[in-house]
Every structure is written in structure tokens, then in C-alpha cells.
N, C-alpha and C positions, 0 to 999 in steps of 0.2 A: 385409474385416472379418467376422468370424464373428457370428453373429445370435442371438439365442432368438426363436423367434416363435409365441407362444400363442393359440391359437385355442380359441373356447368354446363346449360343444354341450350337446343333452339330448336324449337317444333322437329321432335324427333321421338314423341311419347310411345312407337314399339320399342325401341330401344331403351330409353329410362326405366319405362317400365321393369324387364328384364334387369336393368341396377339395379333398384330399388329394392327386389324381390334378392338379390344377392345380399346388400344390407341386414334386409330383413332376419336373414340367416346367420348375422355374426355370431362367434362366442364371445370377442368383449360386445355387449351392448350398454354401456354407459359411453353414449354419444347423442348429440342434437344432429341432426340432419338438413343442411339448407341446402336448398336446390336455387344456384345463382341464372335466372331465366333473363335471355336477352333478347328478349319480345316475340316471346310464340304466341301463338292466337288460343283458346278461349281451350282447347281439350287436354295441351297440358297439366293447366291449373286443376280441371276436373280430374286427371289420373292423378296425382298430385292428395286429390283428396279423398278421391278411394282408396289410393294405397297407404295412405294416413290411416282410414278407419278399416282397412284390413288386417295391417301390420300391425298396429300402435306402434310404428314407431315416432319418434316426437321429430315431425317434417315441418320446416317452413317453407316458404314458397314468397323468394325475392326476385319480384318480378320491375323489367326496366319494357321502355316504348320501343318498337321498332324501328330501328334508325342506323343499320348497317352494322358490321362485326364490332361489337363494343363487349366483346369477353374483359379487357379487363377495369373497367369501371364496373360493369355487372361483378367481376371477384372482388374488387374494394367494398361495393356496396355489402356484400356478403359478409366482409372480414368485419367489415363495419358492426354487423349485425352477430357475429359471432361470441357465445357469452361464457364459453370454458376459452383456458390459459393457453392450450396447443391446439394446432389446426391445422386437418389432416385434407390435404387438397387431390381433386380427381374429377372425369370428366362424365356426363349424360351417356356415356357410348363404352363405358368400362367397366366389366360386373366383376367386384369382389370375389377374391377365395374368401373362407368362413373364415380364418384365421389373420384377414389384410389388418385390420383393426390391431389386432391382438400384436401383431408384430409391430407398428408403429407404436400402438402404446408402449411395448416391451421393448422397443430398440432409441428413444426418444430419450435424449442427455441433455442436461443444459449446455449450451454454448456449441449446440451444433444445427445442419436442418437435414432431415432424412429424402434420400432420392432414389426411389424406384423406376421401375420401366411398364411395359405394356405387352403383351404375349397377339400378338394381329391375327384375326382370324381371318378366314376368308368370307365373300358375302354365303356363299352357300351355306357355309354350318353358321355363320352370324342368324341366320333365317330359321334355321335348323332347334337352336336351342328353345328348349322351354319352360317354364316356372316349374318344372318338376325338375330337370335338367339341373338347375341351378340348387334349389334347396338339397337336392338329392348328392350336391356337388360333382356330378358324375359329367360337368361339360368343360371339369378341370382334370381328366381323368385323358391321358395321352390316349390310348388304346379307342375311347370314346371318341374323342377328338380325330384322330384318325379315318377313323369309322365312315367320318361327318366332312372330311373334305379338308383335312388338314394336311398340309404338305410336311415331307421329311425335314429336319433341319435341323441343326447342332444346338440353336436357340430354344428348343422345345425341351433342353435341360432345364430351366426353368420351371417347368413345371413338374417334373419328377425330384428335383435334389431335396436332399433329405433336410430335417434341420440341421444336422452338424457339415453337411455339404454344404447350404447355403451361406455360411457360415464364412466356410474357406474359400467357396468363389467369391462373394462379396468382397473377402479380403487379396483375394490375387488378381480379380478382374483388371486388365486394362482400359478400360471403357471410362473414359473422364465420368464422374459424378458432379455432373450440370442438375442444374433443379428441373423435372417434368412436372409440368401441371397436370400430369393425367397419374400422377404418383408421387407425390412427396408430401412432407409434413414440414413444421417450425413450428414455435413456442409464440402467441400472439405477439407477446412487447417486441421480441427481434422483427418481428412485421412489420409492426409500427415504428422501430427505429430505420427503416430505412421508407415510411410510406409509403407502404404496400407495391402493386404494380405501379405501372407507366404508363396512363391512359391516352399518351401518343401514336402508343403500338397498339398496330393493326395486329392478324394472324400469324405467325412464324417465328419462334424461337423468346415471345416476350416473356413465357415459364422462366428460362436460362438467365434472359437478362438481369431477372426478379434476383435469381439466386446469384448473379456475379456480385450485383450491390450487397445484399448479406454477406458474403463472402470479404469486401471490401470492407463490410463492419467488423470484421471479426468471430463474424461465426463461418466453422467451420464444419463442411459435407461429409458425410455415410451415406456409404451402399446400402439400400435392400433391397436390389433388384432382384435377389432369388430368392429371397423369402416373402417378401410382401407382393401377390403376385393377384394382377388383375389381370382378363382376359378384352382385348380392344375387338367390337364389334365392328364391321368393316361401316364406310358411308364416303360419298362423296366429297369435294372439298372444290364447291362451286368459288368461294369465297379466298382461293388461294390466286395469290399477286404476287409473279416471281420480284418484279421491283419493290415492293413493299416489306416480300421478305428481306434482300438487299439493303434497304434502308434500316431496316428492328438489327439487320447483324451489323450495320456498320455503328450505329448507336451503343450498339452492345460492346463491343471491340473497343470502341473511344472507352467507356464506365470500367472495362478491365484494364485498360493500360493508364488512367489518368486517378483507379481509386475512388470513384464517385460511390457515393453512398446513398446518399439521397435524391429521390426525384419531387421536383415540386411539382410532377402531376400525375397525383398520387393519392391519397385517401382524404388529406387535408384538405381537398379543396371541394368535397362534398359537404354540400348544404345541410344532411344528417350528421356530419361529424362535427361539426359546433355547436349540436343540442347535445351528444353524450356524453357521458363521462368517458375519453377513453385511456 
């Protein structure tokens, strides 16, 4: 099954980099690659095209103006642009295991949307890793990790469970299955039935809300947080508004308890989505 899988940055090109290079390394490689840019300056776009003609792999590069945290109009724009059936969504600051692919293709049902998690590193080993690191997949390797600055913790099952372990945590986890934007997938048409994000929301929890509306359509969530396993590079979060986030949960809350399914500001109301077919 051929893939889109969009991933979303903002002048942070050591970091994408270091994705990119995990990408590179899938075993499914039948995927388009778009990187949803929400106005970094000019070195981006250049890694962007070196690791296009490094890799081969097939990179676009959707680029929006600089005009404050607009992550999800830059994902709409993306969805917009996306030209396989399912799409596999993730962030500029999240490096793939060689197998993340391989488990969304393989765990992807009609009339469902897949929700993973993120394994946090610290800045030290975020610093630490490097393109050998990664292809080598030795910076998904606990003992490695460890090595490198990684604190003890019960959550670092995650990266050791086996596939038939992942399996049964998945299945016994308590841990509600809310949609992460920096790990989940859906089938494009259930995106479009409920037009896409909510380009009201700012930073904080607008991944979830995405998924409460699907969820109000009728599709229904899967775990893969212990098999579909990316590693989150640590970075600041200049752009965090505890009132803002307060307002994305109070919005989110009303769409769960009232059934809302659709937002009108949402895919529809870009200027590109009246020239495609979509």
C-alpha cells in the first residue's frame, strides 16, 4: 500500500534532518514524503533538497509565509496535497524506527484511524545521535540509549516489546487512544469527511480534537503505540499559551459532548481545494 506521510516543521533543519535520514531507512518504502513547512527561512528548503537527492526519496516541500503557529492550515495544505488513499501523520522532531511505516501500513483497517505515541528523549542524546546512529538503528537500541543520557523508566518498554508483546500491550493498555499528531494515520476520504483540522487552533491538543470529530463520524481508534515507535528529539516550546491551550480543550470538550463532526475551518475553505479534484 502506497502511503502520504506528512510530517511538520519550523526552522529546525538539525532536527528534520536526522527524520529524514530515519525515513530514508524504512522497509516499507512505497510512500510520498511532504514536509508541511510553516514559514522557515530559506536552509530548510535547501536540506529539503539535498536530502531529496541524497536519499531519492520522493520529498515535497509545502511551504506557507511566516505569520505565527499555523501548524494546522500548513497540515490541511498538506492533506490537500496528498495523493495516496491513507496518511500517515508525524512531526519535524520525530525519527522513525525502520519498521514505523511497515506497522501503519500493516495495522491500517477501513473504518478505523491508528494512534501512536512518542518515546522523549533528552536534549543531551537528542544532540548525541547521528546519521549513522539512525540508519544503523542503534539510537532505538535501550542499552544505546542509556549510554547516551536516557533516564530509567517503565515507558522505555516501548522500545524493547517484542512484536507479539506489542500486541498485548496495545491491547491491555489503559491509556485513552486520542489521535497524536506526531503518530497516527487515517484513510484520506474519513479526513475529508470531517475537513481536516480546525484552523482556529492554535498549539495544544488540536491533534485530539481532529480525532474526537472522526470519532463522532464513526470511525473508530487503535493503539500502536508499542509497535509503531518513533523516538521525540527534545526542543523548546517558545510558542506554548497555557490560555490558548484552555481554549483548543474547551472547544474540544463542547465537539465530544455535542457529536460535531465537521469544522467549517477546515480544508474547505482553502483557495487550493476549489482547483482539485478532491
Amino acid at each position: 500500500m502506497r502511503l502520504s506521510v506528512i510530517i511538520t516543521t519550523y526552522n529546525a533543519p538539525v532536527w528534520l534532518e536526522k527524520v529524514l535520514w530515519g525515513y530514508s531507512a524504512q522497509r516499507h518504502d512505497d510512500f510520498e514524503l511532504i514536509v508541511g513547512d510553516d514559514g522557515s527561512t530559506d536552509e530548510t528548503r535547501q536540506l529539503i533538497d539535498r536530502m531529496r537527492d541524497e536519499t531519492g526519496m520522493d520529498i515535497r516541500h509545502i511551504w506557507q509565509k511566516d505569520q505565527g503557529f499555523r501548524k494546522c492550515r500548513i497540515l490541511n495544505k498538506s492533506i490537500l496535497a496528498a495523493a495516496s488513499e491513507y496518511i500517515v501523520f508525524s512531526d519535524g522532531d520525530c525519527i522513525p524506527r525502520n519498521d514505523f511505516l511497515e506497522v501503519h501500513a500493516g495495522e491500517a483497517r477501513p473504518g478505523h484511524y491508528l494512534s501512536g505515541g512518542y518515546h522523549k528523549l533528552p536534549m543531551r542524546t537528542s544532540e548525541t545521535i547521528t546519521k549513522e546512529d539512525i540508519l544503523t538503528g542503534r539510537c532505538f537500541d535501550l542499552k544505546w540509549l542509556k549510554a547516551n543520557g536516557l533516564k530509567s523508566s517503565f515507558k522505555n518498554a516501548k522500545l524493547t516489546a517484542t512484536h507479539r508483546q506489542a500486541r498485548l500491550f496495545n491491547a491491555l493498555t489503559t491509556t485513552q487512544c486520542t489521535l497524536k499528531g506526531s503518530n497516527a494515520s487515517a484513510w484520506r476520504k474519513d479526513i475529508f469527511a470531517v475537513n481536516g483540522f480546525d484552523e482556529r487552533m492554535p498549539w495544544g491538543g488540536e491533534d485530539r480534537e481532529f480525532g474526537v470529530r472522526l470519532i463522532n463520524s464513526g470511525i473508530r481508534p487503535k493503539h500502536v503505540r508499542y509497535n509503531a515507535i518513533v523516538i521525540h528529539l527534545d526542543h523548546g516550546r517558545g510558542y506554548k499559551d497555557p490560555e490558548m491551550v484552555q481554549s483548543n480543550k474547551k472547544l474540544r470538550v463542547y465537539n465530544a459532548r455535542n457529536g460535531v463532526k465537521l469544522t467549517e475551518y477546515g480544508i474547505s475553505q482553502l483557495p487550493e481545494y476549489h482547483s482539485r479534484n478532491v
